[in-house]
CHARMM-style PDB file with segment names, atoms N, HN, CA, C and O in Angstrom:
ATOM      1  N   UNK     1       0.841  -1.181   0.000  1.00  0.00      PROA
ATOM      2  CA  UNK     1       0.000   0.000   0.000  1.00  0.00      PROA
ATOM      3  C   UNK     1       0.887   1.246   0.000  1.00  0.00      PROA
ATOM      4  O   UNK     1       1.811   1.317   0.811  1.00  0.00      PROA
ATOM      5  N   UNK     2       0.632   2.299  -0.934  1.00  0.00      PROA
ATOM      6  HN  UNK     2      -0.118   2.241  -1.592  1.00  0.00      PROA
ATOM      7  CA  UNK     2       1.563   3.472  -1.163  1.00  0.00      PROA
ATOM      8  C   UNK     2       1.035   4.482  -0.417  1.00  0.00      PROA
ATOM      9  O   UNK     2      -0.097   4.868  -0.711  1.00  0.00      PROA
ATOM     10  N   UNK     3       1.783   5.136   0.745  1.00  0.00      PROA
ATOM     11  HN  UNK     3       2.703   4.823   0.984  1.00  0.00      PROA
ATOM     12  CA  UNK     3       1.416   6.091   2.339  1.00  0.00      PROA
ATOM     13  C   UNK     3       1.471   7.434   0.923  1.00  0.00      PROA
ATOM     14  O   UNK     3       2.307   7.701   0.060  1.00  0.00      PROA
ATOM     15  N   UNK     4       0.168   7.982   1.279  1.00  0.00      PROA
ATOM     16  HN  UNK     4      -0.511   7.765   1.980  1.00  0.00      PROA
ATOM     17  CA  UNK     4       0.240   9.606   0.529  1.00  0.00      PROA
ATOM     18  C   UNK     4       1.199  10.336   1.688  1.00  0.00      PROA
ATOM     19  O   UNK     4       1.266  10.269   2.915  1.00  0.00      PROA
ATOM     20  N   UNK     5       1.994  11.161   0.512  1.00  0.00      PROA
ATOM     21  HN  UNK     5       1.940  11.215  -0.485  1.00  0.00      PROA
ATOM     22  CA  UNK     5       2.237  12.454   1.365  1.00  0.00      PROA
ATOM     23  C   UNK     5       1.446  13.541   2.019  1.00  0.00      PROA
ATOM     24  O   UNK     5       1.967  14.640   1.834  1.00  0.00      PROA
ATOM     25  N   UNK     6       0.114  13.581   2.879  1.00  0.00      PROA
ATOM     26  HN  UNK     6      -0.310  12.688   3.030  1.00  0.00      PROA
ATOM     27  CA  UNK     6      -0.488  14.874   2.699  1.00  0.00      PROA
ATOM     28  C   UNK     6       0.291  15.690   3.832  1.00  0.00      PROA
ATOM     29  O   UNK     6       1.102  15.151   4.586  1.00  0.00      PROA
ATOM     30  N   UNK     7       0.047  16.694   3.862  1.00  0.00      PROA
ATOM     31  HN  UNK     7      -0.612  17.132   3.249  1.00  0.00      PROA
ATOM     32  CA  UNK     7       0.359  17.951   4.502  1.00  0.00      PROA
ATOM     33  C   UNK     7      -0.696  18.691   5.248  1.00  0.00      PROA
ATOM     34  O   UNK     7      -1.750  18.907   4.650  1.00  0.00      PROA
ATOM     35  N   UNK     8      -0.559  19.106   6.467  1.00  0.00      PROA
ATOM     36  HN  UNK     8       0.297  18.931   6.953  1.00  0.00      PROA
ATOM     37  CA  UNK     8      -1.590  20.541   6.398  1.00  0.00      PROA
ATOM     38  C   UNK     8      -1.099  21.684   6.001  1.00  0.00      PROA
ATOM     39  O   UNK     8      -0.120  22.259   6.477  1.00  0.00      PROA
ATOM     40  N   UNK     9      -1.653  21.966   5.281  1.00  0.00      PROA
ATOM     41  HN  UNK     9      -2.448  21.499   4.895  1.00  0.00      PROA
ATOM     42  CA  UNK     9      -1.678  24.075   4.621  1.00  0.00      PROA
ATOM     43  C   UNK     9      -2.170  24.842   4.755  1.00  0.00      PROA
ATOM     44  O   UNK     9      -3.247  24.693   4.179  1.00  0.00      PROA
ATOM     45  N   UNK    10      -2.101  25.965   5.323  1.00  0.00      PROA
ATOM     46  HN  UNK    10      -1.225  26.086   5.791  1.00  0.00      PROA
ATOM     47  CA  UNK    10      -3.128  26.948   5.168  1.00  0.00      PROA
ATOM     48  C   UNK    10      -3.401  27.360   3.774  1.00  0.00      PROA
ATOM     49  O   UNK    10      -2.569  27.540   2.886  1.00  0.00      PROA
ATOM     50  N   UNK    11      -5.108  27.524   3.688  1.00  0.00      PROA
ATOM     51  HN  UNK    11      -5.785  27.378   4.410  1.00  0.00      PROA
ATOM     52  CA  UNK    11      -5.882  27.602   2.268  1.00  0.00      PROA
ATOM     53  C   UNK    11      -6.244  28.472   2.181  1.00  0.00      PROA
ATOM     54  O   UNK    11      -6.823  28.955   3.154  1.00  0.00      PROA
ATOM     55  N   UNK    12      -6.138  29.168   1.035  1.00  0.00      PROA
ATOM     56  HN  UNK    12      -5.668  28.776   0.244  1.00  0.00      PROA
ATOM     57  CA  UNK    12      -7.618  30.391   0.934  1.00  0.00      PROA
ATOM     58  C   UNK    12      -7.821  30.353  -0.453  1.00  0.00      PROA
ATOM     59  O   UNK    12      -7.098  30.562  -1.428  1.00  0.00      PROA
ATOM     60  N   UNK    13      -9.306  29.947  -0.245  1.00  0.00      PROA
ATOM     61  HN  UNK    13      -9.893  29.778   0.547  1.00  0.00      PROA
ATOM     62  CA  UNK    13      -9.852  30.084  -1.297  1.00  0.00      PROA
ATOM     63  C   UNK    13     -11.329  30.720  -1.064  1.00  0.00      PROA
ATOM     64  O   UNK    13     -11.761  30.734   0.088  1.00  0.00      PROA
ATOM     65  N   UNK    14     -12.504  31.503  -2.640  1.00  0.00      PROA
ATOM     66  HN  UNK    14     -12.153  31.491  -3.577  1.00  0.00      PROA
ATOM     67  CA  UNK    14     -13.063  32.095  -2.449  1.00  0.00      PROA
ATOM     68  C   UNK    14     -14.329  31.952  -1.236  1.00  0.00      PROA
ATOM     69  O   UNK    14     -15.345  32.645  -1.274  1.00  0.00      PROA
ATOM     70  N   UNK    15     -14.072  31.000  -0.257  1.00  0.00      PROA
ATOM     71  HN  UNK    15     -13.246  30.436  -0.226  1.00  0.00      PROA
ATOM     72  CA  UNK    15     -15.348  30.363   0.483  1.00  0.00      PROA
ATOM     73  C   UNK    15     -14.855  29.741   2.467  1.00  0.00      PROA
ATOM     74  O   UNK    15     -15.344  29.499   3.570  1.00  0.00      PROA
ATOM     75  N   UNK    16     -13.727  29.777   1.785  1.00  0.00      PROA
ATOM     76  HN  UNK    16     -13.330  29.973   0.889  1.00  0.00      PROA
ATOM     77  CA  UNK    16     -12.685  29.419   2.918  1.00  0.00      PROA
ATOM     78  C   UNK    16     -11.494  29.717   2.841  1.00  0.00      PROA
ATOM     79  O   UNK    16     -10.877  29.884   1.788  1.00  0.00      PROA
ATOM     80  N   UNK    17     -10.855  29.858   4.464  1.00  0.00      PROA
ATOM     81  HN  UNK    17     -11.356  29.722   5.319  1.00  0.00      PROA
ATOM     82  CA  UNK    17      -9.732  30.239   4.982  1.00  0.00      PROA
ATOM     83  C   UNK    17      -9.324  29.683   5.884  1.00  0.00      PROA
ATOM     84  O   UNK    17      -9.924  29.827   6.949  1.00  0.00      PROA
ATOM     85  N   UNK    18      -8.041  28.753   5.821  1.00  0.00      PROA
ATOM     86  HN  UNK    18      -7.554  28.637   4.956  1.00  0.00      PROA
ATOM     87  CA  UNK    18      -8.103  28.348   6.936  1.00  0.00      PROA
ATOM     88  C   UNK    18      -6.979  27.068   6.518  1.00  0.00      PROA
ATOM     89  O   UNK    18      -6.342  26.954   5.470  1.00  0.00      PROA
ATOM     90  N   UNK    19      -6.985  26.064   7.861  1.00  0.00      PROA
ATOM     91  HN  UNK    19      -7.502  26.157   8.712  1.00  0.00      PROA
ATOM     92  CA  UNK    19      -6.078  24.913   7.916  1.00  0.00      PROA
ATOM     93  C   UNK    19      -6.710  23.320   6.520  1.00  0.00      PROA
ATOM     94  O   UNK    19      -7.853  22.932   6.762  1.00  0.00      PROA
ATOM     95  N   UNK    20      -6.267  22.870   5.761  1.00  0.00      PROA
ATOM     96  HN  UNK    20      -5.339  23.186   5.565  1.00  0.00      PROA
ATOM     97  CA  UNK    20      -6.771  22.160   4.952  1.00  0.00      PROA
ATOM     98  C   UNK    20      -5.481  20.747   4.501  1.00  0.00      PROA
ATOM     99  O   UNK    20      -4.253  20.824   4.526  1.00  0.00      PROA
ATOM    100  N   UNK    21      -6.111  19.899   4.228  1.00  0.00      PROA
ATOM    101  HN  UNK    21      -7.109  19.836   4.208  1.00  0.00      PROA
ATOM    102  CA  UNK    21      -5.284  18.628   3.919  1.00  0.00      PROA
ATOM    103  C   UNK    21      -4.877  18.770   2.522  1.00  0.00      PROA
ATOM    104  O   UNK    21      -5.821  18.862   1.737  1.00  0.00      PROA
ATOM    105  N   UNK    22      -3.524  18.817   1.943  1.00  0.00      PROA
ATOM    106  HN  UNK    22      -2.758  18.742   2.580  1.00  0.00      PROA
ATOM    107  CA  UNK    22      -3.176  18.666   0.377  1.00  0.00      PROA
ATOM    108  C   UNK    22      -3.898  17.647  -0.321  1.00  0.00      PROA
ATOM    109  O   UNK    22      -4.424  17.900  -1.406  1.00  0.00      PROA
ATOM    110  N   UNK    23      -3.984  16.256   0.332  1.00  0.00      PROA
ATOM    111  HN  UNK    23      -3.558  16.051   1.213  1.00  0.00      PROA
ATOM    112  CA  UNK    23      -4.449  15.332  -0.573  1.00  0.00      PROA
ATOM    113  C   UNK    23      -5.973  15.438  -0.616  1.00  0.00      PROA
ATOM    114  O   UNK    23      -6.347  15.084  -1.734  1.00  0.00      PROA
ATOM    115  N   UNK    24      -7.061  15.810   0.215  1.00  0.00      PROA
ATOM    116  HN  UNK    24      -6.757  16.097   1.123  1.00  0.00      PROA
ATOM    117  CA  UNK    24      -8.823  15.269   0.347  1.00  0.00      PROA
ATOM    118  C   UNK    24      -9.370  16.883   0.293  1.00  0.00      PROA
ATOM    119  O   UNK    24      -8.638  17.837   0.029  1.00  0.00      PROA
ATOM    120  N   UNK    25     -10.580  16.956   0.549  1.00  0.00      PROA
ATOM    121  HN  UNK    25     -11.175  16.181   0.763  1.00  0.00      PROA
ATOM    122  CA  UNK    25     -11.201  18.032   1.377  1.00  0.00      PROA
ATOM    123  C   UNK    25     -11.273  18.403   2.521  1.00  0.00      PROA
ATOM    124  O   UNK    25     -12.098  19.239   2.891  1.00  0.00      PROA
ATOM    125  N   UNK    26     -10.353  17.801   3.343  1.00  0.00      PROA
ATOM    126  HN  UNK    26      -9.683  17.122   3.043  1.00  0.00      PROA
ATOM    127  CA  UNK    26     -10.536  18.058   4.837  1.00  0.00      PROA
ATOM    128  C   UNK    26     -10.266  19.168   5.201  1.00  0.00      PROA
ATOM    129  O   UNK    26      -9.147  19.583   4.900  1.00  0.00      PROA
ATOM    130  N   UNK    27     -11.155  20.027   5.953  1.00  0.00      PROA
ATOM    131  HN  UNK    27     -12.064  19.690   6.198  1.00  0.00      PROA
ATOM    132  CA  UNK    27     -10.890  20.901   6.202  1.00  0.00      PROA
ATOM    133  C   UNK    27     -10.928  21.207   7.973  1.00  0.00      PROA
ATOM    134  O   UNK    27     -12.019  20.977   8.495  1.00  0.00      PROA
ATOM    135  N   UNK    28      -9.930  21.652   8.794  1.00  0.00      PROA
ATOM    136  HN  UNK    28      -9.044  21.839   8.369  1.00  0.00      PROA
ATOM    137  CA  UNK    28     -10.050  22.276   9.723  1.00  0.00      PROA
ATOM    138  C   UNK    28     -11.032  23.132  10.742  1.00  0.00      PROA
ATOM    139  O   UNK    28     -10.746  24.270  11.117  1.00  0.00      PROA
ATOM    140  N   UNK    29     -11.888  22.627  11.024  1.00  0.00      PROA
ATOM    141  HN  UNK    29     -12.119  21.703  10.720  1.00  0.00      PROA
ATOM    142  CA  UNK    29     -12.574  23.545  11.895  1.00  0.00      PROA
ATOM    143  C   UNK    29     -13.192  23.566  13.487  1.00  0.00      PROA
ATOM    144  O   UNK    29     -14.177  22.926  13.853  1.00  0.00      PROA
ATOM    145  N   UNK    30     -12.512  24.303  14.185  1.00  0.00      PROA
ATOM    146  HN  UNK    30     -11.711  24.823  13.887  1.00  0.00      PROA
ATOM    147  CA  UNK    30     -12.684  24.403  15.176  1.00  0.00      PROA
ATOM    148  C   UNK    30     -14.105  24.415  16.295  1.00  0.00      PROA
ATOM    149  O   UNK    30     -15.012  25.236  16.157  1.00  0.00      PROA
ATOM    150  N   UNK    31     -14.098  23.514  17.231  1.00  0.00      PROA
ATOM    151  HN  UNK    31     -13.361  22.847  17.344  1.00  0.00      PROA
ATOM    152  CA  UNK    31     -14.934  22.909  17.834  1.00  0.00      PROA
ATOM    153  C   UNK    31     -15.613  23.687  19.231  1.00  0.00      PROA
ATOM    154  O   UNK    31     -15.763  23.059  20.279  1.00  0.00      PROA
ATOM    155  N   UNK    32     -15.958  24.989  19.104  1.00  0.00      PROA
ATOM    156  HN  UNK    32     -15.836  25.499  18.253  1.00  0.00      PROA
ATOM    157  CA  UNK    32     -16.162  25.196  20.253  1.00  0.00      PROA
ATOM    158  C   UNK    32     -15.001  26.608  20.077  1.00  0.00      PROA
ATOM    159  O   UNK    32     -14.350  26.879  19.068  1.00  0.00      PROA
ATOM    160  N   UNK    33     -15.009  27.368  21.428  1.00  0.00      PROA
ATOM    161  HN  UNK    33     -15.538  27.148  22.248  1.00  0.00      PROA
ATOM    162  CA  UNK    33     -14.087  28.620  21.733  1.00  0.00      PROA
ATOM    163  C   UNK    33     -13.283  28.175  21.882  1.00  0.00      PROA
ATOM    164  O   UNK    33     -13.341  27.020  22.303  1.00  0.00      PROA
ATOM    165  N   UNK    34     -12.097  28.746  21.654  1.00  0.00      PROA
ATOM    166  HN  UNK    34     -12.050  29.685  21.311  1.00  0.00      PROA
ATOM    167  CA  UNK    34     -10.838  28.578  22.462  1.00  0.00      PROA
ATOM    168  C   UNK    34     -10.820  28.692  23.724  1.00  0.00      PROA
ATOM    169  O   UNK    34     -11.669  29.409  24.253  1.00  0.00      PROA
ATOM    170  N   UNK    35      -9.870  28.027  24.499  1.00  0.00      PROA
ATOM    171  HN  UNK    35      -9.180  27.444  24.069  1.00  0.00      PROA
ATOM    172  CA  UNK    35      -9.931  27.564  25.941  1.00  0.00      PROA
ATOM    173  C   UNK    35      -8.802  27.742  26.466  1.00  0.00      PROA
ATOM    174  O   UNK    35      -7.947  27.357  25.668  1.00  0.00      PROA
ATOM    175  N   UNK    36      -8.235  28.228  27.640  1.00  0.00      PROA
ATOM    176  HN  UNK    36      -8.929  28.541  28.289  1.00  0.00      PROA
ATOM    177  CA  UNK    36      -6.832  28.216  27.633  1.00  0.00      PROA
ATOM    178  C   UNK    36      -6.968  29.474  28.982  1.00  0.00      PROA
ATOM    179  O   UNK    36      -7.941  30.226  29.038  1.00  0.00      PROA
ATOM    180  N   UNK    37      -5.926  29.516  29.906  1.00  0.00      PROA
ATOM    181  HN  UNK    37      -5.136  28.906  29.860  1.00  0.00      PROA
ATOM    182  CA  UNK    37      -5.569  30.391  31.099  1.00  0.00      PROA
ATOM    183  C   UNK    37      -4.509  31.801  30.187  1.00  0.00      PROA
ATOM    184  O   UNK    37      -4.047  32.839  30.661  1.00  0.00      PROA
ATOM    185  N   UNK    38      -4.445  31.336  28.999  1.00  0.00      PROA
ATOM    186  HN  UNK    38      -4.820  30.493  28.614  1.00  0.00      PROA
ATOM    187  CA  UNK    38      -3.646  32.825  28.944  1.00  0.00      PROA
ATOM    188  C   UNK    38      -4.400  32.462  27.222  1.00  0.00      PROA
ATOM    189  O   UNK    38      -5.282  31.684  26.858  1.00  0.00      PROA
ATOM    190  N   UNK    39      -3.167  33.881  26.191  1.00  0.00      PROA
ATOM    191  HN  UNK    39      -2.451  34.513  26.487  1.00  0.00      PROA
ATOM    192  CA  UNK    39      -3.399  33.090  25.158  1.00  0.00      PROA
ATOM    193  C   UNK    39      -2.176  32.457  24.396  1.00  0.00      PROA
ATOM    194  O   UNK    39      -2.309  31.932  23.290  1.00  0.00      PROA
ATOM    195  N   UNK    40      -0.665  32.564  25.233  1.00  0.00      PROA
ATOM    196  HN  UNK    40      -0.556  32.990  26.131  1.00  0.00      PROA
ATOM    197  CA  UNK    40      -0.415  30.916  24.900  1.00  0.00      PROA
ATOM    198  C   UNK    40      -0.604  29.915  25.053  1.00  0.00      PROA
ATOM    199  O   UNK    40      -0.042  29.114  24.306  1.00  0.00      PROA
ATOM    200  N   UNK    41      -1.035  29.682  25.559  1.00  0.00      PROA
ATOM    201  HN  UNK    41      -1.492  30.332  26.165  1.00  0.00      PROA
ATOM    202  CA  UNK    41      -2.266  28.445  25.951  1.00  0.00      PROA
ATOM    203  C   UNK    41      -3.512  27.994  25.250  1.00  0.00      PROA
ATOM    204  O   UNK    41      -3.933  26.846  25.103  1.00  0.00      PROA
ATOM    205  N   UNK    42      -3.965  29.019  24.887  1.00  0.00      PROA
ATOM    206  HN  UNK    42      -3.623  29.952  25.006  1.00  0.00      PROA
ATOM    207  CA  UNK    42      -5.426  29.002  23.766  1.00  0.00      PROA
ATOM    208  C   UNK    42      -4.543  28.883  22.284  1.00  0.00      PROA
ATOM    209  O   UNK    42      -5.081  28.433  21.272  1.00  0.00      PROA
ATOM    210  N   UNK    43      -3.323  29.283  22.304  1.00  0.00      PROA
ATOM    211  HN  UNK    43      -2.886  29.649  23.126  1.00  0.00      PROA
ATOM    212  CA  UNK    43      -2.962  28.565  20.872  1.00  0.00      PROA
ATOM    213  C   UNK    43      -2.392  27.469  21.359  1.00  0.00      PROA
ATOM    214  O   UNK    43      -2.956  26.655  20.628  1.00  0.00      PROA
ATOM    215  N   UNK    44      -1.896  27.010  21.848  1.00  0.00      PROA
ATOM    216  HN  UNK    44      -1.438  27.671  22.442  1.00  0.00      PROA
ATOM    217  CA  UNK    44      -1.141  25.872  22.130  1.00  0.00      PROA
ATOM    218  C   UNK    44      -2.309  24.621  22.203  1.00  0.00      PROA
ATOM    219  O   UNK    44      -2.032  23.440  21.997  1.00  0.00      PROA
ATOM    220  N   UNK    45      -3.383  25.026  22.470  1.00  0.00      PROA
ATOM    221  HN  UNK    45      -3.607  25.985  22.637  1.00  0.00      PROA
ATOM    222  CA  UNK    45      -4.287  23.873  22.356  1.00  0.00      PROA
ATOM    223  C   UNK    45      -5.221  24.148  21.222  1.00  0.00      PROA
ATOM    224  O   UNK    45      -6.107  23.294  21.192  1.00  0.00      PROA
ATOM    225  N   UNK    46      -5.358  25.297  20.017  1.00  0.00      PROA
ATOM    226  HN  UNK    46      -4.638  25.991  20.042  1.00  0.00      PROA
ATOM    227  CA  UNK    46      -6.002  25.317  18.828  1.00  0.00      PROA
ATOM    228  C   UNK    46      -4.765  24.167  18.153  1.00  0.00      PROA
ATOM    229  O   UNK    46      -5.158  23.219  17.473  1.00  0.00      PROA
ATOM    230  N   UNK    47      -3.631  24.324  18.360  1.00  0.00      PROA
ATOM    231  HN  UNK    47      -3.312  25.095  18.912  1.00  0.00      PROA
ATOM    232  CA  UNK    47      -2.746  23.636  17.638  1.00  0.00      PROA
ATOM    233  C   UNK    47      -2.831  22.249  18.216  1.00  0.00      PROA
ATOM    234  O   UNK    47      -2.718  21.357  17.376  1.00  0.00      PROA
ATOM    235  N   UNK    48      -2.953  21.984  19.089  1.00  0.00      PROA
ATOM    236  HN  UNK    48      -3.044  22.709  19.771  1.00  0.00      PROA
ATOM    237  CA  UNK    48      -3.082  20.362  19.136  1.00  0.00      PROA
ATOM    238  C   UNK    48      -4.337  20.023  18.899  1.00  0.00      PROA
ATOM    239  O   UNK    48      -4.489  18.834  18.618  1.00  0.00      PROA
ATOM    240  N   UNK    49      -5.216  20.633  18.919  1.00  0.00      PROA
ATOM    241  HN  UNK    49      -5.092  21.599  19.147  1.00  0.00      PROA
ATOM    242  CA  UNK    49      -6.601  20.075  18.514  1.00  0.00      PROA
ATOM    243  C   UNK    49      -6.465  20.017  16.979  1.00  0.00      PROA
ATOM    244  O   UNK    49      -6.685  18.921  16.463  1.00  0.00      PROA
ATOM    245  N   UNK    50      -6.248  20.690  16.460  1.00  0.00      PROA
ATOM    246  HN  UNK    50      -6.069  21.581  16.879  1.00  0.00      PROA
ATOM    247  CA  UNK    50      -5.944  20.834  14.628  1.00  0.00      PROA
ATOM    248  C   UNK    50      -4.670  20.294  14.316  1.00  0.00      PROA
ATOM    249  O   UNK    50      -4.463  20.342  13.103  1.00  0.00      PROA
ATOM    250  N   UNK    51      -3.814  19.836  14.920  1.00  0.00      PROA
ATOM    251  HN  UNK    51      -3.983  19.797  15.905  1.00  0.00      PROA
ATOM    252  CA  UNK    51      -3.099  18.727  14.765  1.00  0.00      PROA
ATOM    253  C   UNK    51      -3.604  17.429  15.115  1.00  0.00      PROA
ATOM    254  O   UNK    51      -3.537  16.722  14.110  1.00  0.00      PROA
ATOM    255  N   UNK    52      -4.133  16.728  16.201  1.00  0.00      PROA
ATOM    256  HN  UNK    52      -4.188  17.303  17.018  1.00  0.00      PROA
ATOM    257  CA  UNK    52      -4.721  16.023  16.453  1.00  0.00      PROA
ATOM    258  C   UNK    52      -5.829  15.219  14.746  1.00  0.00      PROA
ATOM    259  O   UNK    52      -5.812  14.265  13.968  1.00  0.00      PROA
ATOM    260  N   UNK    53      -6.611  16.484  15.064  1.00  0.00      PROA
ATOM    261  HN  UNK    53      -6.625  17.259  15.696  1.00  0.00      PROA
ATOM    262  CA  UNK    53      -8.005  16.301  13.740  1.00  0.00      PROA
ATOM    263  C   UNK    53      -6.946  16.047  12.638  1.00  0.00      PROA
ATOM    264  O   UNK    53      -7.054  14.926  12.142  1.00  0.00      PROA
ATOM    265  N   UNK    54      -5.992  16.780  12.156  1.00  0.00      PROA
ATOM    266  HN  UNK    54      -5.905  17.691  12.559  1.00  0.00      PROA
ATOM    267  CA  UNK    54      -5.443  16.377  11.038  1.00  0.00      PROA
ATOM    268  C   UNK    54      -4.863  14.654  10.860  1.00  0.00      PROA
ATOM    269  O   UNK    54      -5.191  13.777  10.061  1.00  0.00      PROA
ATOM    270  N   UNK    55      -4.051  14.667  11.788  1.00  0.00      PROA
ATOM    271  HN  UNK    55      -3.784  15.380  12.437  1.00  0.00      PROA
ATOM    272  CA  UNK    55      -3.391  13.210  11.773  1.00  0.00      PROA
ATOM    273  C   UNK    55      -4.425  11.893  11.802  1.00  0.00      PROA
ATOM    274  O   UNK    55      -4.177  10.762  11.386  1.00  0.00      PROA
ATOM    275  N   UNK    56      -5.539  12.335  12.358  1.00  0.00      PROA
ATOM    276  HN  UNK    56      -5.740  13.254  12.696  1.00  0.00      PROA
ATOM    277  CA  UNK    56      -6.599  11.230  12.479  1.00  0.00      PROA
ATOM    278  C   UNK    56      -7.890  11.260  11.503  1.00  0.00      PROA
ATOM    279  O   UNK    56      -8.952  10.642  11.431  1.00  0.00      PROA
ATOM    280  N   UNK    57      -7.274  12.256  10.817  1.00  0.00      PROA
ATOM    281  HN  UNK    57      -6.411  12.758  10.875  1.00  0.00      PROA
ATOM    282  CA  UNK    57      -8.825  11.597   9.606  1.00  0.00      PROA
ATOM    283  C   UNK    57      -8.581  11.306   8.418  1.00  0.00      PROA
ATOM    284  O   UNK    57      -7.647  11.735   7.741  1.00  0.00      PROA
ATOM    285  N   UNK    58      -9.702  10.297   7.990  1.00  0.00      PROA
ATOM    286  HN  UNK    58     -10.461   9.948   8.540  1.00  0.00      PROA
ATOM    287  CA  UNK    58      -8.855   9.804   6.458  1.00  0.00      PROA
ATOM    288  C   UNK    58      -9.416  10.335   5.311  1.00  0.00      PROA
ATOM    289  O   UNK    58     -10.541  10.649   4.920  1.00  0.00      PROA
ATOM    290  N   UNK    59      -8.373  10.338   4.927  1.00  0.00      PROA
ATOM    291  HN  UNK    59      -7.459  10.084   5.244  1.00  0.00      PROA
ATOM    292  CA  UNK    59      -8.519  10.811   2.957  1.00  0.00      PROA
ATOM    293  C   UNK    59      -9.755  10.928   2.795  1.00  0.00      PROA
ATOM    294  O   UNK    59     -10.500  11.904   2.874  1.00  0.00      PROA
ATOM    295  N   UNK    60     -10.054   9.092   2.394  1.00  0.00      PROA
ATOM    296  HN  UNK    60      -9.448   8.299   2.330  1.00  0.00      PROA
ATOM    297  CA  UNK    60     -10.895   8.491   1.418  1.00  0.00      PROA
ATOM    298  C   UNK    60     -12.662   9.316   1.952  1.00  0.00      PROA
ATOM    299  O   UNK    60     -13.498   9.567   1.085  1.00  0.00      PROA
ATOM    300  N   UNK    61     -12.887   9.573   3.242  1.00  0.00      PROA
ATOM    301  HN  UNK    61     -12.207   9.369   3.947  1.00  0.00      PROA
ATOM    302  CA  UNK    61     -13.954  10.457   3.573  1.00  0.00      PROA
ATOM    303  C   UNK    61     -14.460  11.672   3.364  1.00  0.00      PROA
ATOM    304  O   UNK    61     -15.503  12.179   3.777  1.00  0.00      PROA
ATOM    305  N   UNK    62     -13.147  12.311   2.305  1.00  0.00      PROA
ATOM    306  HN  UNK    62     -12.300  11.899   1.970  1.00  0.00      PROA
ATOM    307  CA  UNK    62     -13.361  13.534   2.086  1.00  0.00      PROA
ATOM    308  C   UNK    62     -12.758  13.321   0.414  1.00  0.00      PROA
ATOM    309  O   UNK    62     -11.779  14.033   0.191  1.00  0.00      PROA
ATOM    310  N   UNK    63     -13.053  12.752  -0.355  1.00  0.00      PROA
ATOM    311  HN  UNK    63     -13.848  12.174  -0.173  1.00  0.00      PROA
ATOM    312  CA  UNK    63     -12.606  12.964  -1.610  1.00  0.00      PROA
ATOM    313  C   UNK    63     -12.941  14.365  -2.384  1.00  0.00      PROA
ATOM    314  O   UNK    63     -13.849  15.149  -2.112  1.00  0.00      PROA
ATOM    315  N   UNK    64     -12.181  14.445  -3.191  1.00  0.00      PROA
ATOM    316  HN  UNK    64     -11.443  13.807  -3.412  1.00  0.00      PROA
ATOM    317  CA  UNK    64     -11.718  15.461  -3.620  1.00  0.00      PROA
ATOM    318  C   UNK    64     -13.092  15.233  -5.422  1.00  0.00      PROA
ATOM    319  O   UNK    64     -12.993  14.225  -6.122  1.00  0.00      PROA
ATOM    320  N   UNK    65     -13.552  15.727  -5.565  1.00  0.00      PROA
ATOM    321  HN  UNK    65     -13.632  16.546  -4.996  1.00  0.00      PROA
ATOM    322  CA  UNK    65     -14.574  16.030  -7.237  1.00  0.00      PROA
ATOM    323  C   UNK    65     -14.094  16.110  -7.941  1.00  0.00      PROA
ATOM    324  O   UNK    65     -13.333  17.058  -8.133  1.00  0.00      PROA
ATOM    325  N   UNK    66     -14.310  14.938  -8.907  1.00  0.00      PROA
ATOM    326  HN  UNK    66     -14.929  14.168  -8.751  1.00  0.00      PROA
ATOM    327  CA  UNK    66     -13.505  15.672 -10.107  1.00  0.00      PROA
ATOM    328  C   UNK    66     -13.990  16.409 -11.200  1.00  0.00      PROA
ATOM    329  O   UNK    66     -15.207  16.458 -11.378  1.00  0.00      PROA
ATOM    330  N   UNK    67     -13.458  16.810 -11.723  1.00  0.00      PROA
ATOM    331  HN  UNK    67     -12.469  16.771 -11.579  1.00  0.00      PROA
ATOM    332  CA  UNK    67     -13.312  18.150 -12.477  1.00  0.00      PROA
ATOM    333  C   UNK    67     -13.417  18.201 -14.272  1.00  0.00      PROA
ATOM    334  O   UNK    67     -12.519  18.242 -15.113  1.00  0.00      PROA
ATOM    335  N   UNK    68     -14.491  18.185 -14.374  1.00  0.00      PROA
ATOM    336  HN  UNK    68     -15.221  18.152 -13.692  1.00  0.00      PROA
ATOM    337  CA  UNK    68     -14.969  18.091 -16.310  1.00  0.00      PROA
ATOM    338  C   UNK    68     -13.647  18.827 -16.725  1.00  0.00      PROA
ATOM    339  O   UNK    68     -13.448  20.001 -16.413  1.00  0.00      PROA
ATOM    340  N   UNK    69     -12.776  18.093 -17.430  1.00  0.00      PROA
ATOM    341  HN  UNK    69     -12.938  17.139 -17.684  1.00  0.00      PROA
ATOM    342  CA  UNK    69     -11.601  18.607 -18.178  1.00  0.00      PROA
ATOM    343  C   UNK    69     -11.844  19.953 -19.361  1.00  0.00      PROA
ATOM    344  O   UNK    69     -11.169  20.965 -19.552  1.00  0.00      PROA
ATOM    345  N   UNK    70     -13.021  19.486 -19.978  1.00  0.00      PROA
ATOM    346  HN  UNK    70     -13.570  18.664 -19.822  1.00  0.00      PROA
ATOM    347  CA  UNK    70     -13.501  20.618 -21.041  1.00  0.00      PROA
ATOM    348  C   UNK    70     -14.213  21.650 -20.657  1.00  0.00      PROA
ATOM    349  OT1 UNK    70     -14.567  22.497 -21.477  1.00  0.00      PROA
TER     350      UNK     70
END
């Protein structure tokens, strides 16, 4: 079985902004406020939560449309 390379990237496109997977549609989105005693802390846990979500969801659930060539 051949492991994709995906990545997270930040995206912007006309509808969204934000954290997104190279290979699927997955997109990033945050669950609730940020939480945290300061706000290094409230990033330090947007980033493990959106690291977390990234590493654990798969591709094949978010395929990507394809695209009428003509």
């Amino acid at each position: 079985m051949e492991l994709k390379r995906r990545k997270l990237v930040w995206a912007e496109r006309p509808n969204f902004q934000g954290w997104a997977c190279t290979e699927c549609t997955w997109t990033f989105n945050l669950a609730g406020p940020l939480v945290g005693e300061s706000m290094d802390e409230m990033k330090k846990n947007y980033q493990e939560q959106r690291d977390k979500e990234f590493s654990s969801h798969i591709c094949a659930a978010y395929p990507k449309t394809r695209q009428n060539p003509h």
